[in-house]
N, C-alpha and C positions, 0 to 999 in steps of 0.2 A: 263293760269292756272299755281301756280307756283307750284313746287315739292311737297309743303307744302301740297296744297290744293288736289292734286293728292293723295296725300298716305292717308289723310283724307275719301277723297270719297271712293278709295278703300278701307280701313279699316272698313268704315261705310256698304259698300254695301258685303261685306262677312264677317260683323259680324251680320247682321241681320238674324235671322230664318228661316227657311224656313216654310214658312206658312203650316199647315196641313189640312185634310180637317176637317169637324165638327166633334165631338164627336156624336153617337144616346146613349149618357146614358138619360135615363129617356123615350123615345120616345116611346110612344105604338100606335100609328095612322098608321094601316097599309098603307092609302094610302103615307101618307106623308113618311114613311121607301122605301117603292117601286119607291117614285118618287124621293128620295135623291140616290136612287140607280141605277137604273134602265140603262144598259148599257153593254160594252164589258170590261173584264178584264182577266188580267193575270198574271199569278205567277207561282213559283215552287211546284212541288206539292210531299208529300210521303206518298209512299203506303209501309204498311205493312201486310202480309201475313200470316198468323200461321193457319196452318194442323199439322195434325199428325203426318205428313210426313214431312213436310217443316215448316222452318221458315226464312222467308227472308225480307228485307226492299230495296226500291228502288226510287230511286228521278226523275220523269219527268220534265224536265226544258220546261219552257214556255208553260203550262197548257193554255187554252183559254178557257173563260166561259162568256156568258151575261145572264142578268136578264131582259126581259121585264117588262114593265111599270105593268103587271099584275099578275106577279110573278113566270112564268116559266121559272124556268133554263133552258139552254144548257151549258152542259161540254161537252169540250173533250175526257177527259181521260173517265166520265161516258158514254157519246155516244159513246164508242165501247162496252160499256154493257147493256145499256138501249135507247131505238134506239130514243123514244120520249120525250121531257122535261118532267122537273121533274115540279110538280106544290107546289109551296112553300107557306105557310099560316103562317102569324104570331100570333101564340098563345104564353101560358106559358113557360116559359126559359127548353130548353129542358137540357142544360148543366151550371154548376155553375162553378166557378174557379178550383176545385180539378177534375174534371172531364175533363174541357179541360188541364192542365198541363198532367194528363194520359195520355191522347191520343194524345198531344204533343210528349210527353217520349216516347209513346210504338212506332209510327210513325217516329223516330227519327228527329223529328221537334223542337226542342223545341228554336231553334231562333228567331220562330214563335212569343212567348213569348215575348221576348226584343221587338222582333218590336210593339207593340201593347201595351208595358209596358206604356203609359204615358197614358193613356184612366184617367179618374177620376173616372173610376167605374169597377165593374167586370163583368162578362157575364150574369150574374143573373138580371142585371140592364139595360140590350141591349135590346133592340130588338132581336129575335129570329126567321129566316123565317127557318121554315122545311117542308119537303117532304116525303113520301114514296113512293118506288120504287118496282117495279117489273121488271125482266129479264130475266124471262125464270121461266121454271122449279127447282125447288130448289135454284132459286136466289132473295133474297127481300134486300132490307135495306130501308137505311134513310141519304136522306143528309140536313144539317142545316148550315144555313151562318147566322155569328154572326158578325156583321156589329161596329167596333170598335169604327171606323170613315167610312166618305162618301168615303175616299182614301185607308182605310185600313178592309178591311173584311177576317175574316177567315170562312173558308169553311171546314167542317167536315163532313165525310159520314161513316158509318158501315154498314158492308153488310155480310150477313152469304150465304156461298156459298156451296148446299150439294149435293152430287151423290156419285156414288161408291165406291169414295176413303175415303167417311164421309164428318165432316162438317170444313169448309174454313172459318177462320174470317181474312175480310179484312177489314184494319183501314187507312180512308184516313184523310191527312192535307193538307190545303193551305193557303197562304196567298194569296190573290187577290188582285190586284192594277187595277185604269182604263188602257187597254190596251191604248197603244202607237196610 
């Protein structure tokens, strides 16, 4: 192989794309969203917190979550609050674009955004699996994974958290990838 043909191949082979996985715009077959998804993943995750009392944001690095084939989540960061999966159903788009940029912004996420920017559609056009949650006494929310692609989901939860001190609103983001 000469020089020539060397700096060719390499040039060819790191200027090609790096393949993504599939877009779910248009996809409303739950079974078929569950089974493009259905597995172990992982991402960064941020919480933000607003009391009366506080206001704070916080980043967990290497969040762990999977999705069985019938649609209960397990999180991490949610199972130190909610001991049992969450059971997710895909209905109507619980969130549209100006709602997840919010909750992007207020979560301090919003790189979230870029990463997900090449989708051909917005969240309204996704697939939408949601759940509610219960955690006790004074604790309920809702987590919703909106599946960009089959490699790129973001993961959205709200949870009003209340007792003595009043009420706690906590706003999570993540991007998920398939775990390593």
């Amino acid at each position: 192989m000469t020089a020539r043909t060397a700096t060719a191949l390499a040039l060819t082979l790191f200027a090609t794309p790096v393949m993504a996985g599939e877009s779910l715009c248009g996809w409303s077959d739950a079974d078929r969203v569950l089974a493009a998804l259905a597995g172990a993943f992982a991402g960064d995750l941020s919480v933000q917190v607003e009391a009366e009392t506080v206001s704070t944001t916080k980043t967990f690095a290497d969040d762990r979550a999977t999705l069985s084939p019938d649609g209960d989540l397990s999180d991490a960061f949610l199972g130190n609050l909610v001991r049992d999966p969450v059971a997710l159903t895909l209905g109507a788009p619980v969130y549209d674009v100006d709602a997840v940029d919010d909750l992007l912004w207020t979560a301090e996420a919003e790189w979230i955004a870029d990463a997900v920017s090449l989708t051909p559609c917005g969240p309204e056009d996704l697939p939408q699996l949601s759940g509610s949650f219960v955690g006790g006494e004074g604790f309920a929310g809702q987590v919703t994974l909106i599946p960009y692609f089959t490699d790129k989901v973001v993961m959205v939860f709200e949870v009003d958290y209340s007792g003595d001190w009043g009420l706690s609103e906590i706003t999570g983001t993540a991007l998920l990838t398939p775990a390593p």
